[in-house]
C-alpha positions in Angstrom: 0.0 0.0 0.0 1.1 3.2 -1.0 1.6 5.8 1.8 0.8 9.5 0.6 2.1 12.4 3.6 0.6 15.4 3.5 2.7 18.5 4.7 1.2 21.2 6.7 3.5 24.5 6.8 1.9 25.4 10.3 4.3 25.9 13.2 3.7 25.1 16.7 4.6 28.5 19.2 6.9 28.8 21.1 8.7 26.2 19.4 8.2 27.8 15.7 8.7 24.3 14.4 6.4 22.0 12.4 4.5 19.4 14.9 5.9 16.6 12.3 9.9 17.4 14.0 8.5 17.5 17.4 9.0 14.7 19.7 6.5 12.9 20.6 7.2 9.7 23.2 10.5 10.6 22.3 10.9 10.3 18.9 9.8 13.0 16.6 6.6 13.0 15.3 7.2 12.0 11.7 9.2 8.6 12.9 6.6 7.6 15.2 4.2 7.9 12.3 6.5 5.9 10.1 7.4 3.0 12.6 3.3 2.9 13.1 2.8 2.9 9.4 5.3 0.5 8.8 3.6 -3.2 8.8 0.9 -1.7 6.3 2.7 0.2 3.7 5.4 -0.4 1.4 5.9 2.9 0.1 5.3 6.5 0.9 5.3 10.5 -1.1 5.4 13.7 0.4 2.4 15.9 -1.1 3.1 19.8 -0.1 -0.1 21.6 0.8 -2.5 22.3 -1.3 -1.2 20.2 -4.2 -3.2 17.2 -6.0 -2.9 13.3 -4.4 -1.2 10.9 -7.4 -3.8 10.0 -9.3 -2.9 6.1 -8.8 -5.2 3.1 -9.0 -3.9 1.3 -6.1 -4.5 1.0 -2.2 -3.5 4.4 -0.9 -3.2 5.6 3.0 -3.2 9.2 3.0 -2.7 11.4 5.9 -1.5 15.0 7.3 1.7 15.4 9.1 0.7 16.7 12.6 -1.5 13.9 13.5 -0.4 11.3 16.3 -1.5 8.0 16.1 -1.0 4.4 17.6 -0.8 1.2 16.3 -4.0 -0.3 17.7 -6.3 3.1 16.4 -4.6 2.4 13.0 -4.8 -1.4 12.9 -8.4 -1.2 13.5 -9.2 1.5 11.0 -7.5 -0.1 8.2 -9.7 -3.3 9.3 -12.9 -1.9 9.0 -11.6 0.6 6.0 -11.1 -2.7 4.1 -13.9 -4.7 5.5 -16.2 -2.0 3.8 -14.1 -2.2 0.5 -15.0 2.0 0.1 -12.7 5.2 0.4 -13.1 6.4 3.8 -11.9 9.3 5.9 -11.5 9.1 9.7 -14.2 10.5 12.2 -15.0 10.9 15.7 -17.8 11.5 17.3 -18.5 14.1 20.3 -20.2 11.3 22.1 -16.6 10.0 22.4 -15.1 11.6 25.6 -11.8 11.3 25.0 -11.9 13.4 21.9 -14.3 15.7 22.9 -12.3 17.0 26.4 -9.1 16.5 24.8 -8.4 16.6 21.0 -11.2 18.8 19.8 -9.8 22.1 22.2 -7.9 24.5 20.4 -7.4 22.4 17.7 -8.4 23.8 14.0 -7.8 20.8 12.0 -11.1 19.0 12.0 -13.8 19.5 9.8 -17.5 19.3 11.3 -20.0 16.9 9.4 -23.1 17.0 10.8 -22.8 15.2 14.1 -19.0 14.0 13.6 -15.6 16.2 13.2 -13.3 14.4 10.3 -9.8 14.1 10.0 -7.4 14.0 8.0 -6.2 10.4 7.3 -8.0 8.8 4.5 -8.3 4.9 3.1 -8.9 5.0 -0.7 -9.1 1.1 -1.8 -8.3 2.1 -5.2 -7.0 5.8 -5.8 -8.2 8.9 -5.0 -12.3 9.3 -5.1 -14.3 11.8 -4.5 -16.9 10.3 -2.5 -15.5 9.5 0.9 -17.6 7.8 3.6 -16.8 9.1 7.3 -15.6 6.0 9.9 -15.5 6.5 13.3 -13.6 4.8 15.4 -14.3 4.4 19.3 -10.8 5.8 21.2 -12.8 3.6 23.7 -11.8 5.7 26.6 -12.4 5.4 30.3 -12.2 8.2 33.0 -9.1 8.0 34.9 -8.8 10.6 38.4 -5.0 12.1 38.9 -5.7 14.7 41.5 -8.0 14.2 44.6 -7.9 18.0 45.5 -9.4 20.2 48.2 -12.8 20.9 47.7 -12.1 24.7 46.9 -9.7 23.4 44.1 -11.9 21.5 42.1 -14.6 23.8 41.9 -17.6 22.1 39.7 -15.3 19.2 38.6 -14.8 17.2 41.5 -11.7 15.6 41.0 -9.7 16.1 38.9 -10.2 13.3 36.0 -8.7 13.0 32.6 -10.4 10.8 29.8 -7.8 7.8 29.0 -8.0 6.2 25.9 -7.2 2.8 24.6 -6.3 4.0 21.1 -5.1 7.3 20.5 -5.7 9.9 17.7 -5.5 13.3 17.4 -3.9 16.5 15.3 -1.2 18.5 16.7 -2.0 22.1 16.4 -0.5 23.9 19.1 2.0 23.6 22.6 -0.8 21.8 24.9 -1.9 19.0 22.4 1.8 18.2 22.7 1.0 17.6 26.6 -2.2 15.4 25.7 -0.2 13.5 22.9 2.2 12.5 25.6 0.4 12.2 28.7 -3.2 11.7 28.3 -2.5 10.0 25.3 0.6 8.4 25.9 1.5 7.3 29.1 -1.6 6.9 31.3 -2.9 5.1 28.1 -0.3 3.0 28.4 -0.9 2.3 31.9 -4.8 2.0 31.1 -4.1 -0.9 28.5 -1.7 -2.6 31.0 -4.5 -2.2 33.9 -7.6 -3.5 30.9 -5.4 -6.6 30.2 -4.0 -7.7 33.6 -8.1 -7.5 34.4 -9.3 -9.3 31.3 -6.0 -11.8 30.4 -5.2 -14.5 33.2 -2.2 -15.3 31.1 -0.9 -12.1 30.9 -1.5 -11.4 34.9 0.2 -14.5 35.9 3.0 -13.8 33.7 3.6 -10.5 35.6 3.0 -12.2 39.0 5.5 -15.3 37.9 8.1 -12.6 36.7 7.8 -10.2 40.3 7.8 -13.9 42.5 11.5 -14.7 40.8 12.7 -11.6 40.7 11.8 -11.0 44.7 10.2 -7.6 43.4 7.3 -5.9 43.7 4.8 -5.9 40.7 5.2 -2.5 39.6 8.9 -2.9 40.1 9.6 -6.2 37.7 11.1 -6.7 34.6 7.8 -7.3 33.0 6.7 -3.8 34.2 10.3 -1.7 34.1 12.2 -2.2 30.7 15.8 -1.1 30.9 17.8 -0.4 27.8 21.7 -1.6 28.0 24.8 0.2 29.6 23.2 1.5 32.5 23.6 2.8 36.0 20.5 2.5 38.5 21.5 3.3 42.3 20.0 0.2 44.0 18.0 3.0 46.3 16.2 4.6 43.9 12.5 3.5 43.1 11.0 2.6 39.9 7.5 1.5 39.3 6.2 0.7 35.8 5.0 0.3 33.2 8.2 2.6 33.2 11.0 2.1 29.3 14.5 3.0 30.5 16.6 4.0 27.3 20.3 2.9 27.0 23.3 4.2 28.8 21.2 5.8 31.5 22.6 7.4 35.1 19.8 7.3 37.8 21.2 8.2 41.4 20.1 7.3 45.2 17.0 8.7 45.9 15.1 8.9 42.8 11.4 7.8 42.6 10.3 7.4 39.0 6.8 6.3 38.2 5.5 5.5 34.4 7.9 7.3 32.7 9.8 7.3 29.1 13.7 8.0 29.9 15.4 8.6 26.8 19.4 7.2 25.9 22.3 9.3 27.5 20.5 10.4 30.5 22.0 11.8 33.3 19.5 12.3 36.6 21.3 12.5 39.7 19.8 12.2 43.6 16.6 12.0 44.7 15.2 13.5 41.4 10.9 12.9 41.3 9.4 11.6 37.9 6.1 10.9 37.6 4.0 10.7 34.2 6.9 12.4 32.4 8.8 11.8 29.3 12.3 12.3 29.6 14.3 13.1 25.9 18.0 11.8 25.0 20.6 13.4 26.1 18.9 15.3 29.2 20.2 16.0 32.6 18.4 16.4 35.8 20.8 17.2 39.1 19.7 16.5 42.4 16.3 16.8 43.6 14.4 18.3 40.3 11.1 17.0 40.0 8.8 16.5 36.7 4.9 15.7 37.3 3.3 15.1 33.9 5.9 16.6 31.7 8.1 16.5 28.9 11.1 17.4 28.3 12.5 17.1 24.6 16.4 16.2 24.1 19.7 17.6 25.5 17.8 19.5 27.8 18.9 20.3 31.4 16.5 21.2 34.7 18.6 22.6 37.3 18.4 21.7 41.0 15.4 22.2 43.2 13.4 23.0 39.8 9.9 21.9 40.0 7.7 21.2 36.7 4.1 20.5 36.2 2.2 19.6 33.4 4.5 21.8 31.2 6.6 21.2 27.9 10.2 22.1 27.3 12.0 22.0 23.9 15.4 20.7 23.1 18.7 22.0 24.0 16.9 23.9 26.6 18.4 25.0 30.1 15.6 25.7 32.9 17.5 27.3 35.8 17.7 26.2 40.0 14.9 26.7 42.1 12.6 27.5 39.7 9.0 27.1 39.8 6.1 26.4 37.1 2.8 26.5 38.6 0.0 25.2 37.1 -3.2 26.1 38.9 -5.1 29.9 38.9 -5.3 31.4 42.1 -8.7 32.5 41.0 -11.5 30.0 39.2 -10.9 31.9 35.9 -10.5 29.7 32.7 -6.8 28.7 31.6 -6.2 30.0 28.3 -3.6 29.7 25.7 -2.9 29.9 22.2 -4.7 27.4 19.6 -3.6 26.2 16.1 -4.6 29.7 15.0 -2.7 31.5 17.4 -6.0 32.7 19.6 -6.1 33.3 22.9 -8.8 30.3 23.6 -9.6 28.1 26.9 -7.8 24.9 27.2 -10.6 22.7 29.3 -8.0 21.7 31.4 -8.5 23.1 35.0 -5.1 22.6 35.2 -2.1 23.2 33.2 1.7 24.1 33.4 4.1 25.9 30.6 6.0 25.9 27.8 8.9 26.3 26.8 10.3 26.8 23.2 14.2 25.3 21.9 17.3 27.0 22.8 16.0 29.0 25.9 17.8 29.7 29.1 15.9 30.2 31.8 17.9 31.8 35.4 17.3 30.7 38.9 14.6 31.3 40.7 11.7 32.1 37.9 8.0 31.5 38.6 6.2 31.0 35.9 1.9 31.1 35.5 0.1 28.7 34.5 -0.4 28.2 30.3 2.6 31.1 30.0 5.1 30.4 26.8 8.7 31.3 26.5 9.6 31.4 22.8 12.6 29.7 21.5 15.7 31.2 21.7 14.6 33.6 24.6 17.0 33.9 27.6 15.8 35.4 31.1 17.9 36.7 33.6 15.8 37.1 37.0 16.5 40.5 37.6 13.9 42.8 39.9 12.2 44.0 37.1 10.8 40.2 36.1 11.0 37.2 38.1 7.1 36.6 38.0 6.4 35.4 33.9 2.8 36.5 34.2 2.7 36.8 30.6 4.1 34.4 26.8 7.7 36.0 26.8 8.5 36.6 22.8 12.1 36.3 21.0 11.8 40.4 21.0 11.6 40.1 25.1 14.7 38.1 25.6 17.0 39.6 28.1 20.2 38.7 25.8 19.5 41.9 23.8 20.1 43.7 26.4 23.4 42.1 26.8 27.4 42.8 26.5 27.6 39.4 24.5 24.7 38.9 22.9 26.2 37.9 20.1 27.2 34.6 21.5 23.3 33.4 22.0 22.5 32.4 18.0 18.6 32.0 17.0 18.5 28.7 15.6 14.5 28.8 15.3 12.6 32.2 13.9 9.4 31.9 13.1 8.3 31.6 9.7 9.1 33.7 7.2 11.6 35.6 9.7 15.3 35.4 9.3 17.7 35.4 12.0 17.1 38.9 14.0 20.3 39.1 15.4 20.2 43.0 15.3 18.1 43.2 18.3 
């Protein structure tokens, strides 16, 4: 089957960079789509936007370059794209939760069709056709809590709940899809399908009990659960539950507690260092006592000491300074807004959500940033008295390097588009 990509020249702020080289699970986005992709296709094209599909008349999978995927949403659309022998596009529906509180927000890339939104990622059994049938496909989601907050905190919610899915598909159109992608719909559905299929396969449970019984470990602590890559160096004190993937040649310290996390290759985390439902990317370093609650962080990235992160994303090559602090809940019950695909101030429908930060930044000591703020790539902040409080997105034209003796020495790697390198500021 012939695999047709269709490019999308929209950039994700504050990382002015296409979603399709952001890293998603820790891979970038376009790999992940090609290692999914890859037991149904044998070849693929690059379409740039706007142009015509090949006219071919032969089994085509066609899809844009910012949408995320899995293997088991995929395997089953192909199924019942084939089983109905007809050129179909993919739908959802709002009665599907998981979509509706989490994919549809800020995003601009679905198209409304009477009671469904479609997609862009279409079967054509035989070329490109006109008339397409919509297919939805179930994300078959269940509600999952991961806050049980004060009463005065959760307001008309209750609890604090997300909507987990067992397959995952959405489009990428701005900074807090990239926390769904890897959170929502990355690592507690990970942990979801573990949970389903320990409940529903006695094999597969007694597997995991056999493995922790000869290991002398814990459930959440066995091989079955924790997957560690080769070369590496784990501190016998620290404390890792699964479903955690260690990557290769990876330094974890005394003191650590890591719970269902990705760790990329090459990473360095030091001394009682807190993970939890984060994605850690190659390269990265973590020194003592930094702690990541729902994060990611992309690669090569470093979060100094006594740094604390919350539901936030950070680019690559990206230092976040010590002691610094991203909240991630309003003082007051007002909505927490940010930016969607078209660069609107919009609300998330998250009641609570961290920051993000772009690709080259360097963020001082001691910063506290709002919840839903952005730092643009390339920015560097100096706490100073005039801002240690980001209460507001910092742009490249804010970045406290201009002001400096060497400014010279920070280079801006990513403008946005159609901006060249503004190295005159």
């Amino acid at each position: 089957m012939l695999k047709v990509i269709l490019q999308s020249k929209r950039v994700i702020p504050p990382f002015n960079e296409a979603a399709r080289d952001l890293r998603v699970q820790n891979v970038p986005l376009w790999l992940w789509q090609r290692n999914v992709l890859a037991p149904y296709v044998t070849r693929e094209t690059e379409v740039p936007e706007k142009s015509p599909l090949p006219q071919l008349h032969e089994p085509m999978l066609v899809y844009r370059d910012n949408l995320f995927f899995d293997e088991f949403y995929i395997d089953e659309f192909i199924k019942q794209a084939k089983r109905r022998g007809r050129p179909c596009r993919a739908a959802f529906s709002l009665d599907d939760p998981a979509f509706r509180e989490h994919a549809l927000p800020l995003s601009v890339s679905y198209t409304p069709a009477g009671l469904n939104y479609l997609a862009d990622l279409w079967y054509y059994p035989n070329g490109p056709e006109a008339d397409v049938d919509p297919l939805v496909i179930s994300l078959q989601s269940r509600e999952v809590g991961f806050y049980h907050v004060p009463s005065y905190m959760a307001g008309e919610r209750g609890d604090l709940v997300y909507q987990v899915p067992q397959r995952a598909m959405m489009a990428i159109d701005c900074w807090s899809h990239m926390f769904i992608v890897d959170v929502v719909f990355g690592l507690f559905k990970r942990a979801n399908r573990y949970e389903v299929r320990s409940n529903t396969d006695p094999i597969f449970k007694l597997q995991i009990t056999a493995r922790a019984l000869y290991e002398g470990r814990q459930v959440l602590e066995c091989s079955e659960m924790v997957k560690v890559g080769k070369g590496c160096t784990i501190d016998p004190h620290a404390i890792i539950h699964g479903p955690t993937t260690i990557g290769d040649n990876v330094t974890i310290g005394a003191g650590t507690v890591i719970e269902n996390c990705i760790i990329g290759n090459n990473v360095n985390i030091s001394q009682d260092v807190q993970l939890m439902l984060s994605v850690v990317g190659d390269g990265t370093f973590l020194p003592f006592r930094a702690a990541l609650f729902e994060t990611t962080i992309m690669d090569n990235s470093m979060v100094a000491q006594n740094t604390c992160l919350q539901m936030c994303v950070v680019g690559r090559n990206t230092f976040i300074g010590a002691g610094s602090t991203f909240t991630d809940y309003n003082l007051l019950p007002a909505p927490i807004k940010t930016l969607d695909g078209n660069e609107n101030l919009k609300p998330t429908n998250l009641p609570v959500l961290g920051g993000a930060v772009g690709h080259n930044c360097r963020i001082g000591a001691g910063m506290i940033v709002y919840p839903a703020r952005t730092i643009e790539s390339d920015v560097v902040i100096a706490a100073s008295k005039e801002r240690r409080v980001i209460d507001k997105d910092v742009k490249y034209e804010d970045s406290d390097h201009h002001k400096m003796k060497n400014s010279h020495l920070h280079k801006r790697l990513y403008p946005r588009r159609g901006e060249s390198d503004l190295e005159s500021w």
